[in-house]
C-alpha positions in Angstrom: 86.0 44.6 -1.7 83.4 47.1 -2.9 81.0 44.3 -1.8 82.0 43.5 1.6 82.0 47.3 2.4 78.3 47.9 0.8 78.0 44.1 3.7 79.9 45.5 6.9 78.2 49.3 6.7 74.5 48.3 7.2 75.9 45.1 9.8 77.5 47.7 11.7 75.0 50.5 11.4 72.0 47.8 12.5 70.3 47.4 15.3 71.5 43.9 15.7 75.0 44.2 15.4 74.6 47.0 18.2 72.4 44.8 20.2 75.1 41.7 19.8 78.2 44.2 20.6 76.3 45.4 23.4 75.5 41.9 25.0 79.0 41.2 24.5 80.0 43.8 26.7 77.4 44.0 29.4 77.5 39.7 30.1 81.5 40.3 29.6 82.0 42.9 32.3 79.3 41.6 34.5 81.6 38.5 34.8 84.6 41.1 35.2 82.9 42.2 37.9 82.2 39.2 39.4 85.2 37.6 39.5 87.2 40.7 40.5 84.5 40.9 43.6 85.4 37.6 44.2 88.8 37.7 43.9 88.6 41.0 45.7 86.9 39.4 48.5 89.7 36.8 48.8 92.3 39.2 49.0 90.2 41.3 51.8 90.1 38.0 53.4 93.3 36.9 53.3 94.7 40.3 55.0 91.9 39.6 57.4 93.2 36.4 58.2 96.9 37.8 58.9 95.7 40.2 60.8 94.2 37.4 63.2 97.2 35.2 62.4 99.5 38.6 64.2 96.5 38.7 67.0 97.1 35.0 67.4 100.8 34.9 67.4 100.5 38.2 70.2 98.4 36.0 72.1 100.7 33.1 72.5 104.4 34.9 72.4 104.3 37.8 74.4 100.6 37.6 76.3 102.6 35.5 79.3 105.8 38.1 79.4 103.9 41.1 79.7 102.3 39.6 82.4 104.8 38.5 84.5 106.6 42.0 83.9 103.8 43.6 84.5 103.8 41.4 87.9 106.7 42.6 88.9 106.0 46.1 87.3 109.3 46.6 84.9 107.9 49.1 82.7 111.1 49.3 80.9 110.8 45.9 79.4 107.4 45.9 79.3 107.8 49.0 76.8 110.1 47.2 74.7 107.6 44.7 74.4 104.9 46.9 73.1 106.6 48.3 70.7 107.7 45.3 69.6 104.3 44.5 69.0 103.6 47.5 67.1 105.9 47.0 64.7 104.0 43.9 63.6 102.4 44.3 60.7 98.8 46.5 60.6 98.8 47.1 64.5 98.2 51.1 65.4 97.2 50.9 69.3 98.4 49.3 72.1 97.5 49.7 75.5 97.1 48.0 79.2 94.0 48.8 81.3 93.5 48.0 85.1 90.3 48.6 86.6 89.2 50.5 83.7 92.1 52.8 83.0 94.9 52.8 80.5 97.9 52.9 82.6 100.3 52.1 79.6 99.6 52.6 75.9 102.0 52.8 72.7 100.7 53.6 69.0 98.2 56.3 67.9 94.5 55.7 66.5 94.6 57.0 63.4 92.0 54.8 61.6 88.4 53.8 62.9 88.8 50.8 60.1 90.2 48.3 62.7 90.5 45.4 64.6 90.5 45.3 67.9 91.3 41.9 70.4 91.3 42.5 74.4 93.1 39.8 76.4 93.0 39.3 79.9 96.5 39.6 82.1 96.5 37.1 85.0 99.9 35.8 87.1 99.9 32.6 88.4 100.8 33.4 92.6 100.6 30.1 95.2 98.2 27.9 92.5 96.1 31.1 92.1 95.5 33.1 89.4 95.8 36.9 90.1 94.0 39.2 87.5 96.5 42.6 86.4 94.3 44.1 83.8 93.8 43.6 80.1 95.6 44.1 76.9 93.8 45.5 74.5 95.2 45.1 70.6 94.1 47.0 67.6 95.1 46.7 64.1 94.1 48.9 61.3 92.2 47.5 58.3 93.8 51.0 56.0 96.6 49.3 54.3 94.1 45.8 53.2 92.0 48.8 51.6 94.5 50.2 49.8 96.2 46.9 48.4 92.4 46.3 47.6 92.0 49.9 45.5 95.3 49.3 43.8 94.5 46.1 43.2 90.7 46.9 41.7 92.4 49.5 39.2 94.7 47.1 37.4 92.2 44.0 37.1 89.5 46.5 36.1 91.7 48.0 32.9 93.3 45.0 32.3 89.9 42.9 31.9 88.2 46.1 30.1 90.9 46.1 27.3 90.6 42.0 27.3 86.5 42.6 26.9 86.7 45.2 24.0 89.3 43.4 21.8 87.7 40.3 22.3 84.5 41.7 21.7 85.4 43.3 18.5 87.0 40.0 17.4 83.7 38.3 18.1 81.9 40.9 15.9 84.3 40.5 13.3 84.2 36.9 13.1 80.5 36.6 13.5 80.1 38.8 10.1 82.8 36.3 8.2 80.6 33.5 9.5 77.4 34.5 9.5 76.7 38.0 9.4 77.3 38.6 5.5 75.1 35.5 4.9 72.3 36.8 6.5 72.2 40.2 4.7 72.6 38.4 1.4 69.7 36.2 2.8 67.9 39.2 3.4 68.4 41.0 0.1 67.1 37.8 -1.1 63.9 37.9 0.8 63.5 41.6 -0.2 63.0 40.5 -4.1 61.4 37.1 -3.3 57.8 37.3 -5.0 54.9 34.6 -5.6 55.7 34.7 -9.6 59.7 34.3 -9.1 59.6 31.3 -6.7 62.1 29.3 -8.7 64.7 31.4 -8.1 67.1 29.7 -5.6 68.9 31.2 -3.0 72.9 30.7 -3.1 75.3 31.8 -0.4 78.7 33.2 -1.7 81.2 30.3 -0.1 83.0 27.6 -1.3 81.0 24.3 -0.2 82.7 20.9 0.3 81.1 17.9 -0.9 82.1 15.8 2.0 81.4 18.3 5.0 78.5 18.4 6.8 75.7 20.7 6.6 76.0 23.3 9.1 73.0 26.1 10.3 73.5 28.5 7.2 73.1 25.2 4.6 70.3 24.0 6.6 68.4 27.7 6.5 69.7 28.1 2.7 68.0 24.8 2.1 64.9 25.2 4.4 63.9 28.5 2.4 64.3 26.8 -1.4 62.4 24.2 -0.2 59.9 26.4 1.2 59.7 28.2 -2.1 59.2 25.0 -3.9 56.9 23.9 -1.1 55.1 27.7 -1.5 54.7 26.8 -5.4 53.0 23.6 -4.3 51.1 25.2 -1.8 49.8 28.0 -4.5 48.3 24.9 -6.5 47.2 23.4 -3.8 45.6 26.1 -2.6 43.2 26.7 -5.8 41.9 23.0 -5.2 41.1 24.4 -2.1 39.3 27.1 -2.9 37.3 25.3 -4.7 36.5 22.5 -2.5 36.0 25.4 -0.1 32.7 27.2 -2.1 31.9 23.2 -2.0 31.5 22.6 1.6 30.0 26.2 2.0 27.1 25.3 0.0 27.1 21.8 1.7 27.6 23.6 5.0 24.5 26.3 3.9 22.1 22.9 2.9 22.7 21.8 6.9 22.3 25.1 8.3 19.0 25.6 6.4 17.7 22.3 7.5 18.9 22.0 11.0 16.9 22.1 14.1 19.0 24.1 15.9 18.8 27.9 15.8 22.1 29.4 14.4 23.1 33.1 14.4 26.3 34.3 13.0 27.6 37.7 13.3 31.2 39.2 12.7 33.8 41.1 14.4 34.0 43.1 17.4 30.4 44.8 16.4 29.3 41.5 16.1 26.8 42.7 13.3 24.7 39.9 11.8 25.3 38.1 9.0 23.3 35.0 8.8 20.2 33.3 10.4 18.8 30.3 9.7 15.1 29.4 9.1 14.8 27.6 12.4 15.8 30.7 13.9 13.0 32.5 12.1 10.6 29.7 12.9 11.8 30.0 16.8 11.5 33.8 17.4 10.1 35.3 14.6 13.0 37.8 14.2 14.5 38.3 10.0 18.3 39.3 9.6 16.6 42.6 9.0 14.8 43.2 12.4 18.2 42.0 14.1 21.2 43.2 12.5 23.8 42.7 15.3 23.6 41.0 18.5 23.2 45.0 20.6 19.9 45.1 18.8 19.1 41.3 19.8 19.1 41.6 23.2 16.6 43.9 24.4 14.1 42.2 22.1 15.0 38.7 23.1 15.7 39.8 26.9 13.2 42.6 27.7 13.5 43.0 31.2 16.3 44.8 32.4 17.3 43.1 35.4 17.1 39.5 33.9 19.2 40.9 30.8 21.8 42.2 32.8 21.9 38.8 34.8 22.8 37.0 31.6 25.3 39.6 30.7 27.3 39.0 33.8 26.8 35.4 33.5 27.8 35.7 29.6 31.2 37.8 30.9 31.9 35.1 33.6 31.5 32.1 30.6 33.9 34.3 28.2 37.1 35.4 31.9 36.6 31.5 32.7 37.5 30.0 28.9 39.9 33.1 28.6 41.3 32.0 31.3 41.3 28.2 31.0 42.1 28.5 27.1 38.8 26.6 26.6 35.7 26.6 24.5 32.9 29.0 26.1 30.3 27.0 28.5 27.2 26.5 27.0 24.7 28.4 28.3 20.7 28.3 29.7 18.3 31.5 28.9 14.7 32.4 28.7 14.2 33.9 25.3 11.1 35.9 24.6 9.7 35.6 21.0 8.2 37.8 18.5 4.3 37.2 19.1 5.5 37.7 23.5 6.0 34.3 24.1 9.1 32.6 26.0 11.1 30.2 25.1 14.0 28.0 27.3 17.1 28.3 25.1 20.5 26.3 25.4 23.4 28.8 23.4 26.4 27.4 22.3 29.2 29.7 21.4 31.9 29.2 18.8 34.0 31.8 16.7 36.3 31.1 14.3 38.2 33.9 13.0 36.5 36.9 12.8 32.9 35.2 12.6 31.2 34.5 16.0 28.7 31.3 16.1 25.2 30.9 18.4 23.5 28.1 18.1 20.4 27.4 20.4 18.6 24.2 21.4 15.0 24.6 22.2 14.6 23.4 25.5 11.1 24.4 26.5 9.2 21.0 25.5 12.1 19.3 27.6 11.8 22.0 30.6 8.1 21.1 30.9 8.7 17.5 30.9 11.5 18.2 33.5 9.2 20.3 35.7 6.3 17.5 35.5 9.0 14.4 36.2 9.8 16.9 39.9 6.2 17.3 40.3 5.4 13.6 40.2 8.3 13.0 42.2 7.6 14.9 44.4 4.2 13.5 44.8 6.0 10.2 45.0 8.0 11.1 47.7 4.6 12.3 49.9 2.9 9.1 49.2 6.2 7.6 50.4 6.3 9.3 53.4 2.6 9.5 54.4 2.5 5.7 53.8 1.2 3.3 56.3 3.9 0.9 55.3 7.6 1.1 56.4 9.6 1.8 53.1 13.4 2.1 52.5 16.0 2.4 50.2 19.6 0.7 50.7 23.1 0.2 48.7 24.5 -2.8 47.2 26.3 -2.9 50.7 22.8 -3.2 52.7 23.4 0.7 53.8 20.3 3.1 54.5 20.2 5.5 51.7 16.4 6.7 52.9 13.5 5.4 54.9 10.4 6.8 55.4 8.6 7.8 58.6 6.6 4.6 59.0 9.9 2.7 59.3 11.8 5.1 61.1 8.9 5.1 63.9 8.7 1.2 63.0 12.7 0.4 64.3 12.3 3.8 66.6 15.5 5.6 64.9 16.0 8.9 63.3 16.5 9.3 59.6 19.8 10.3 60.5 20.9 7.5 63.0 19.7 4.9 60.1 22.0 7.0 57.5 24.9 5.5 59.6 23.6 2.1 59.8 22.6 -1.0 57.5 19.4 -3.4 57.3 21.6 -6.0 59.1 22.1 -4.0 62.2 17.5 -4.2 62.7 17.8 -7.6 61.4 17.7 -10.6 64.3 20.8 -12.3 64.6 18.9 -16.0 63.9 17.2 -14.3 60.9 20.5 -12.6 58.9 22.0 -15.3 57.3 19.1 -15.9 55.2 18.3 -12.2 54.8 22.0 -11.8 53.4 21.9 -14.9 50.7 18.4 -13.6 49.5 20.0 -9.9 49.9 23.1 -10.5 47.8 21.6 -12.9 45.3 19.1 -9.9 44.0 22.3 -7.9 43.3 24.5 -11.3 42.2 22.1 -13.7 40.3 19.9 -10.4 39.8 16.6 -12.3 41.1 15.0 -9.2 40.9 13.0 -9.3 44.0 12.5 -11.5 47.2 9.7 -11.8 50.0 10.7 -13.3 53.7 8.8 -13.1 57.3 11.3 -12.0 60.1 11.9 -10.1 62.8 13.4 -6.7 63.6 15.8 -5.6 66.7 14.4 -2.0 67.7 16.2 0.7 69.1 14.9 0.2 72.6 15.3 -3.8 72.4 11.8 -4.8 70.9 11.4 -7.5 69.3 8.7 -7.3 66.1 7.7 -9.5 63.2 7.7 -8.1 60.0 7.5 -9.3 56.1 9.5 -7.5 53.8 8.8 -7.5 50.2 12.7 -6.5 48.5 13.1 -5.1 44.8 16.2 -4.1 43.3 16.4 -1.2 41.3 18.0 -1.5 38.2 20.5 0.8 36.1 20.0 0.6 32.4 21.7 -2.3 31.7 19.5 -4.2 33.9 21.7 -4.6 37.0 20.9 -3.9 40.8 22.2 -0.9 41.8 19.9 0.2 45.1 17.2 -2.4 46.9 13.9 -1.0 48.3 12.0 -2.5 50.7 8.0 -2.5 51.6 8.0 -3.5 55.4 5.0 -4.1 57.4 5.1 -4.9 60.7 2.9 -8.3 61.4 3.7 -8.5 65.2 -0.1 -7.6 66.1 -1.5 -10.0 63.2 0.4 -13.0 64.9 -0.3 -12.1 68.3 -4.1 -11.7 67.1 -3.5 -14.6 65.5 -1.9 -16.9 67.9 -5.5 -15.9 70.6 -7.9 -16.7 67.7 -6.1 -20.4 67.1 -6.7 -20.7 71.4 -9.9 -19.9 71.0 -10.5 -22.0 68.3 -9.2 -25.0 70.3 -11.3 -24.0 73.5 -14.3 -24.1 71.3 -13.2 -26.9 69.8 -13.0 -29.3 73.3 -16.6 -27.1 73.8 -17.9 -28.4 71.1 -16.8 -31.8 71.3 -18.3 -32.3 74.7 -21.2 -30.7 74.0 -21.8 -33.4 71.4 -21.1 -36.2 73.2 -24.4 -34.7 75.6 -26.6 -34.3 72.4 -25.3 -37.9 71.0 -26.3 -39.3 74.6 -29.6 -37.2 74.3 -30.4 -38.9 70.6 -29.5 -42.6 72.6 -32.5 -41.7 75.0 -35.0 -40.4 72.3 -34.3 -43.3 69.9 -35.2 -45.7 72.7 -38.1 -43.8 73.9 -39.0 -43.8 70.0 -38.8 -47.4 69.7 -41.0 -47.9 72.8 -43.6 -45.8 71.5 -43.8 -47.4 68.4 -43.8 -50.9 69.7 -47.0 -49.6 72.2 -48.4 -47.9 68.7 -48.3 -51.0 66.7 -49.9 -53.6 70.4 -52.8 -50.6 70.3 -53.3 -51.0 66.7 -53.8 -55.0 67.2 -55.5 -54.6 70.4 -57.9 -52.3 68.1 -58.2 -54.7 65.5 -59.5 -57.6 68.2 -61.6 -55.3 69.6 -63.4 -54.4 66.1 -63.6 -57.9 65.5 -65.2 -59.0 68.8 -67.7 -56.5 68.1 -68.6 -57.3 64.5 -69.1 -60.8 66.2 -71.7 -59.1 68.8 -72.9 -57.4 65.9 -72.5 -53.9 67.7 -72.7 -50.6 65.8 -69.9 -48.8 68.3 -66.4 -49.2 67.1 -63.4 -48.7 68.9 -60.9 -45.7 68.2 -57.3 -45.7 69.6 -56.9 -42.0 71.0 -53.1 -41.5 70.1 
């Protein structure tokens, strides 16, 4: 007995108990007050609703009476019928207006709580309806009030006395049940120590084999097992520890050796605690010369302006992953060295307990590279443009992507009317099919490339030949993803072309007659030649027979032919 008083004084005298009794009560009476509202409300409702039920029954009893006596003006009777009416129940005020005017009224206003119902007086005379006023009705809403205030008193007490003694039995049976457990649960927590773990906690019940576990067991059994689990833990924990100093000096072996600068500071200060040699090797600062990160950054960022840029930007990085419960953005900085010079750093940020992680990435070599790929591209894309040849660039689905201004003045549209059109809207209708089985095998059988001669539609309805020389551009696995095109307009070449093979044919037939004159010409001279010779070989004879006759005549003189 001693016991359960030493139990019930600190239950009663806790915060908790007070907070439970208190709950109790407030949730208890606000449902008091709700339902009596409610039923309240019903009630005020209900005398509402007889009070239009006595309006009704006026309405359709007497309404017609008064009339006709009004009609025929017996005031006697139509007195008796007002009153009659005010003895109803809840009507005050009575009275009959023409043009305006009471002219007859029983009752007294008493209360400005009412309701009040005005009904038109009208006599049926020859099939017309004459108009004699109106009745006008009012009913007090005092005595529904006061039913309602004697009413509220009695539920109120009642359910008050109900709350408190069924409060108090709540408290009373929440200590037998659990209450007294939880104390002796907490006196046990109070002496529980890391070198009396084997002590197990017993509640003071009687505990059936055969009946199920309820909350109490399962939080009697969930503590001794987490003092034998604490136990194991302890053990566990000294493996730990040293498998811990292990991957420290594992973790120290990387840190010295990796590539990436690492700076580690701790707590709110964030004073230095570590740098690694790349870090050295990357700005020439020692832990010494940069003892927390407030002395790193006016060395690192000198100028003021570009170190308060970074700071906001830092601040934005650290609200945003506050705010998104995510790891800090890695962020892009120009660092300036020891020996003045600048570096392009990428910081990562990490903390982990009280210890707060940089690492940079040296990005300068990559920055340069970066800035000389732009440069070249650049240069690319004025060669491009200042190119004689037409040159474009389209999708897998034969769609401009860009063209350059040879081509554009080549078809005569804009760079932005060819955004919203394809190489088969330029291409002549006889020429497309072709076009489109080379087009889509480059992307399908990945030919590579294709050349073709055909012709282009302009803007303005030209016609034009042109050779286009396609190659896809690949993705790194080697397939087409985009197709450019070198296109150079041939149109003059075959026009040029087509004169040069006329006038090859003119000179051609020229030629050919002109030899038939010299052929003739070589006829005549190879006759003429003949005769000459025949003439030269009779002289050469005739010569001969002249010597001869001379010999004979033994003259000196001989005879010469003079060719």
């Amino acid at each position: 007995m001693t016991d359960n008083k030493q139990e019930i004084y600190p239950l009663l005298k806790s915060t908790l108990a007070r907070k439970f009794i208190f709950f109790i009560l407030l949730f208890s009476s606000i449902i008091t007050l709700i339902g009596t509202s409610l039923q309240l409300y019903l009630d005020y409702s209900k005398d509402k609703n007889n009070i239009h039920s006595t309006l009704n029954q006026i309405e359709t009893t007497h309404l017609q009476s008064i009339a006709n006596n009004l009609w025929v003006y017996d005031q006697e009777q139509i007195s008796v019928q007002l009153l009659e009416i005010l003895s109803l129940p809840d009507i005050q005020y009575i009275a009959i207006s023409a043009d305006g005017e009471e002219t007859i009224s029983v009752g007294t206003r008493e209360s400005t709580k009412i309701l009040s119902q005005k009904y038109p007086l009208t006599y049926s005379f020859r099939d017309k309806k004459v108009s004699l006023g109106s009745l006008q009705v009012e009913a007090t809403l005092d005595n529904a009030f006061q039913r309602l205030r004697s009413r509220v008193v009695v539920i109120l007490l009642t359910q008050g006395i109900k709350t408190l003694l069924v409060s108090l039995f709540i408290l009373f049976v929440f200590y037998l049940l659990v209450g007294r457990h939880l104390i002796r649960i907490a006196n046990y927590s109070k002496k529980l120590a890391l070198d009396h773990l084997d002590n197990q906690l017993a509640l003071d019940r009687s505990v059936s084999k055969n009946r199920t576990n309820d909350e109490l067991e399962t939080l009697v059994i969930s503590i001794n097992t987490m003092c034998s689990n604490l136990q194991n833990d302890i053990a566990e924990r000294k493996k730990y520890e040293s498998a811990l100093l292990e991957s420290e000096g594992k973790f120290k072996a990387m840190a010295e050796t990796s590539p990436l600068a690492i700076y580690m500071s701790v707590g709110i200060e964030q004073k230095a605690e570590y740098v690694n040699p790349t870090f050295l090797k990357l700005f020439g600062y020692s832990l010494e010369e940069v003892p927390s990160v407030k002395q790193l950054w006016p060395l690192a960022f000198p100028d003021e302006n570009y170190r308060k840029q970074i700071s906001e930007e830092w601040q934005l990085r650290v609200e945003r992953a506050t705010e998104n419960k995510s790891e800090i953005e890695p962020m892009e900085a120009v660092v300036t060295c020891k020996d003045g010079s600048q570096k392009t750093i990428s910081w990562g940020f990490k903390t982990i307990g009280e210890k707060n992680w940089a690492v940079g990435l040296d990005l300068t070599e990559r920055k340069l590279a970066e800035r000389k790929l732009m440069a070249s591209e650049e240069n690319l894309h004025l060669v491009i443009e200042a190119s004689p040849i037409g040159i474009c660039t389209v999708d897998q689905l034969g769609d401009f992507v860009t063209t350059n201004l040879a081509y554009e003045q080549m078809v005569g549209y804009s760079k932005e009317e060819l955004k919203g059109l394809s190489f088969f809207d330029v291409t002549h209708p006889d020429d497309r099919p072709k076009n489109i089985k080379l087009f889509q095998n480059m992307f399908s059988l990945n030919e590579k490339r294709f050349s073709m001669e055909k012709r282009y539609v302009c803007k303005d309805g030209a016609v034009i030949d042109v050779i286009v020389n396609a190659t896809g551009i690949m993705d790194a696995e080697g397939n087409a993803r985009f197709g450019t095109a070198f296109v150079e307009d041939i149109t003059e070449r075959k026009q040029t072309a087509k004169e040069l093979e006329k006038s090859r044919k003119h000179l051609e037939s020229l030629v050919d007659e002109r030899t038939g004159e010299l052929q003739n010409k070589i006829d005549e001279l190879r006759l003429f030649n003949t005769f000459a010779v025949d003439r030269e070989e009779q002289m050469i004879s005739l010569k001969a027979e002249i010597n001869s006759l001379l010999s004979e005549l033994e003259r000196e003189e001989k005879y010469t032919v003079v060719k």
